[in-house]
C-alpha positions in Angstrom: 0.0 0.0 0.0 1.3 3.5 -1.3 1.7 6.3 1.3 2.2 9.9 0.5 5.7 11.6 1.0 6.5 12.6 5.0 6.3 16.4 3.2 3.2 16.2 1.8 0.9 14.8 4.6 2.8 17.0 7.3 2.3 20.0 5.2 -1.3 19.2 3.1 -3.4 19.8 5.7 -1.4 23.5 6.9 -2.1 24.6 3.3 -5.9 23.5 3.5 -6.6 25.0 6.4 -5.0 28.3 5.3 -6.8 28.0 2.0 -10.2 27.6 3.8 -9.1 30.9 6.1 -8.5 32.8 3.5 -11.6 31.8 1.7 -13.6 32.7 4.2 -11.5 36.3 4.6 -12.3 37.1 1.1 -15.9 36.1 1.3 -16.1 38.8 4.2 -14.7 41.5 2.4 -16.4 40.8 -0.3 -19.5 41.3 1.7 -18.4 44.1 3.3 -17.6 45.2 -0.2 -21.5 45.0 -1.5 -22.8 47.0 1.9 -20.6 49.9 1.2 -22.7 51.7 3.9 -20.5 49.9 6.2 -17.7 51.0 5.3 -18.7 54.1 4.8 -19.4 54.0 8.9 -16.1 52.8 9.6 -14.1 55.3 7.8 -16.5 58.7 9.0 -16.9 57.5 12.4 -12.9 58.1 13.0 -13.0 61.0 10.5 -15.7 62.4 13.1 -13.7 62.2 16.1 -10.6 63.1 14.5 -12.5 66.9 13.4 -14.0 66.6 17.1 -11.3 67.1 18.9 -9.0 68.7 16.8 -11.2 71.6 16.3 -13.8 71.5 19.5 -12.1 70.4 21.9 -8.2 71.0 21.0 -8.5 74.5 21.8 -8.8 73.9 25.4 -6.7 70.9 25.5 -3.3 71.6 26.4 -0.2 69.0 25.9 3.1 69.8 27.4 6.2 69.9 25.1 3.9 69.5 21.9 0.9 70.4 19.9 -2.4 68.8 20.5 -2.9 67.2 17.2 0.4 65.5 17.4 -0.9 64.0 20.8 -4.2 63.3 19.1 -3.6 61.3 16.1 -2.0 58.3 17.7 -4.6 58.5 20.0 -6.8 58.5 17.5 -5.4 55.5 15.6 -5.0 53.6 18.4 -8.9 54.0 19.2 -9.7 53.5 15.9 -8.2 49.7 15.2 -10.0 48.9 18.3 -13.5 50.2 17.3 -12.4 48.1 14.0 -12.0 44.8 15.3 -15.4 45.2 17.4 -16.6 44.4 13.6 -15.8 40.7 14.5 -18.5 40.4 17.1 -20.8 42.1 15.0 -20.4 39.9 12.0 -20.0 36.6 14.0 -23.8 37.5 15.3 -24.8 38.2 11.9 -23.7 34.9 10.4 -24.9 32.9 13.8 -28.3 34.9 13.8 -28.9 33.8 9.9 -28.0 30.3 10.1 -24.5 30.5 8.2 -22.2 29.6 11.4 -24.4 25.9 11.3 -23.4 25.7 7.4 -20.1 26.0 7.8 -19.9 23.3 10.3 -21.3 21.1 7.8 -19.1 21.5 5.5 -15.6 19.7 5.2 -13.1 22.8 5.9 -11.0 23.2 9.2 -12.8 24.2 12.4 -10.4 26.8 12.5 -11.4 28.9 9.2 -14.9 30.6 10.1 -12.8 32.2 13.3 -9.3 32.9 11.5 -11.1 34.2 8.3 -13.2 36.4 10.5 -10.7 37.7 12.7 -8.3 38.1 9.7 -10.8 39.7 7.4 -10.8 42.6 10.3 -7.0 42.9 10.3 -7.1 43.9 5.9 -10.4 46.5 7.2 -8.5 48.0 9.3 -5.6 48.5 7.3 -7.8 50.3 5.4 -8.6 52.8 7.8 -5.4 53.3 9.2 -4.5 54.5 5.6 -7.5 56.8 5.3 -7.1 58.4 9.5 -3.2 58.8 8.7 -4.6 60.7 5.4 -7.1 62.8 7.6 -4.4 63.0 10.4 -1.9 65.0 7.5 -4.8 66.8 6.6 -5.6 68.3 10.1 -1.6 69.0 10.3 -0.1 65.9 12.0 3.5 66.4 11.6 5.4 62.8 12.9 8.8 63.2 13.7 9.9 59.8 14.2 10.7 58.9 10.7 9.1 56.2 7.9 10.4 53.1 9.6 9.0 53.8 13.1 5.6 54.9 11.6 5.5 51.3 10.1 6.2 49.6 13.4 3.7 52.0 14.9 1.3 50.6 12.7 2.1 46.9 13.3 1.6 47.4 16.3 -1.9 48.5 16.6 -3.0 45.7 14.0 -1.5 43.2 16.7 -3.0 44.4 19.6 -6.1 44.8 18.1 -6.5 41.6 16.1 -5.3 39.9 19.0 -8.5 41.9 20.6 -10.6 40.5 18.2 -10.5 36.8 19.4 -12.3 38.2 22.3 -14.7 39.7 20.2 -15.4 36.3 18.5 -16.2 35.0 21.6 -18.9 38.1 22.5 -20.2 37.6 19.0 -20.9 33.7 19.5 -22.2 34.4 22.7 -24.8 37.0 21.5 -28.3 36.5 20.5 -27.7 38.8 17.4 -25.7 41.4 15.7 -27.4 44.7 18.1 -26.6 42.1 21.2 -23.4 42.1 20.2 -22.8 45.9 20.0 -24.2 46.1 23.3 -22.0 43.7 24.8 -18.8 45.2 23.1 -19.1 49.0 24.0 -19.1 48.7 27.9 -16.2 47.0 27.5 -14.1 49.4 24.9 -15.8 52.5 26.1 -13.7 52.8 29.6 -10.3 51.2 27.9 -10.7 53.7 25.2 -11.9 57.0 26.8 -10.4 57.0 30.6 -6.5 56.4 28.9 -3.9 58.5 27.0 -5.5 58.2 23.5 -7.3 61.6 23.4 -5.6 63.7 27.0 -2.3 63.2 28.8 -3.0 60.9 32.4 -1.9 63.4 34.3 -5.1 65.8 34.0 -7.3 62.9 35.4 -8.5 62.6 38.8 -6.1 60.8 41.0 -8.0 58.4 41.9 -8.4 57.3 37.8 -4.6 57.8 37.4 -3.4 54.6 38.4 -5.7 52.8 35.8 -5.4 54.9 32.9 -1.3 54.7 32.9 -1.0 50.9 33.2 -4.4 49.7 31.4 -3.6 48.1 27.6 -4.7 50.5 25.8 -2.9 53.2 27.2 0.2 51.9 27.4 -0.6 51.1 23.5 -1.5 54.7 22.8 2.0 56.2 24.4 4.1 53.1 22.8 2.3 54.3 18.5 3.1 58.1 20.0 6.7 57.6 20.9 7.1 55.7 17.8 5.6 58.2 15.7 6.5 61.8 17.3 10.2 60.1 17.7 9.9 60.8 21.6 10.2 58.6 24.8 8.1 56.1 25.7 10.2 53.3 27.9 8.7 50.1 27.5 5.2 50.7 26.6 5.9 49.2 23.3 7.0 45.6 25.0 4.4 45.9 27.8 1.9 46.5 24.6 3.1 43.3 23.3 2.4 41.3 26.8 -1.1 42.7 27.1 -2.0 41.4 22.9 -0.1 38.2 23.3 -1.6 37.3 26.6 -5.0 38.5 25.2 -4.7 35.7 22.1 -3.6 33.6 24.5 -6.8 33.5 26.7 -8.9 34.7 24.4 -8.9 32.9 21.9 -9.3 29.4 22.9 -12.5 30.9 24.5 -13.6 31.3 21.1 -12.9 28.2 19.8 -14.0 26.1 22.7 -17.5 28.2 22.0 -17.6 28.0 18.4 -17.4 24.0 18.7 -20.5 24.2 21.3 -22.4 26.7 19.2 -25.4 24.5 17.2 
């Protein structure tokens, strides 16, 4: 009886599996592709903020040792991927709510693919954005200092962390009813990490009470790791501690969302 070579059965089923993942990636952009409205959403609701503070609110704001938009667009960024990859809760609802989460468990692709195609679907959308906020950011006068290279590892960066966020996502979105159940799950979580941090006013003018939660949470210490990078200043080890918080995020997260996408009917 013949057997296939050593290489071909150890490696066969890795390229299978990442066929079906990206298969399932590109079906999701394509939808996203025929709702445009979505994206649409996606791209103004930064663009919003971005105009928001930068023009209400910047005028009061005051940053030591640097202008407010320079403080603000990292900030920005860093909120932005994050508010992206809530998009994998949403969709994971949307596909469990109309019966497509049950089809693809019937079909004869790796258990891995609906998650990993979702989750890296989310990673190319926010690409996306980051390349239309850092347009709107030069717009609005960002001026980075920290040169070509570090703006690129600023940008890996918040893809990590915030595709490493998304696993958890998966798992809200699995666990939801629907797709609005989902969005109401996701924002009490974000909403705190997001607003009481460093992305949009320096710790230091919060209550002291707040202080010791905004410097250390994730998101904060992501936020002054993508500023350093980008204005070319200080920032210690934010950009390691960063990289603990995403990695031990995938690391929890997402076999949560495995372990409830095998016991979802």
């Amino acid at each position: 009886m013949s057997t296939l070579p050593a290489s071909t059965s150890t490696h066969s089923p890795l390229r299978w599996a990442a066929s079906d993942v990206l298969t399932i990636a590109r079906r999701n952009l394509l939808t996203l592709a025929r709702i445009p409205t979505q994206m649409v959403f996606l791209i103004i609701q930064p663009i919003m903020f971005v105009i928001l503070f930068r023009y209400v609110f910047g005028g009061v704001i005051r940053v030591p040792g640097g202008s407010y938009v320079n403080y603000l667009i990292p900030g920005i960024l860093v909120q932005t991927m994050i508010f992206g990859a809530v998009g994998t809760a949403v969709g994971l609802a949307e596909d469990l709510q109309k019966g497509l989460i049950e089809r693809f468990r019937a079909l004869p692709m790796a258990r891995l693919a609906v998650l990993a195609g979702r989750t890296v679907s989310d990673l190319f959308r926010n690409v996306l954005v980051l390349l239309v906020v850092t347009g709107v950011g030069f717009l609005v006068a960002f001026r980075p200092h920290g040169g070509f290279i570090e703006y690129i590892q600023a940008s890996l960066l918040m893809l990590i962390f915030a595709y490493c966020l998304s696993w958890g996502f998966a798992f809200v979105g699995l666990a939801a009813p629907n797709a609005e159940a989902a969005q109401a799950m996701v924002f009490p979580i974000i909403f705190p990490l997001t607003f009481a941090s460093s992305c949009f006013v320096p710790v230091l003018s919060m209550p002291g009470w707040l202080r010791p939660f905004a410097i250390n949470q994730p998101v904060s210490q992501t936020a002054t790791a993508v500023r350093g990078l980008m204005l070319g200043t200080p920032h210690g080890s934010s950009t390691w501690i960063s990289l603990a918080w995403a990695l031990g995020a995938v690391l929890v997260l997402a076999p949560l969302a495995v372990n409830r996408y095998r016991k979802t009917a």
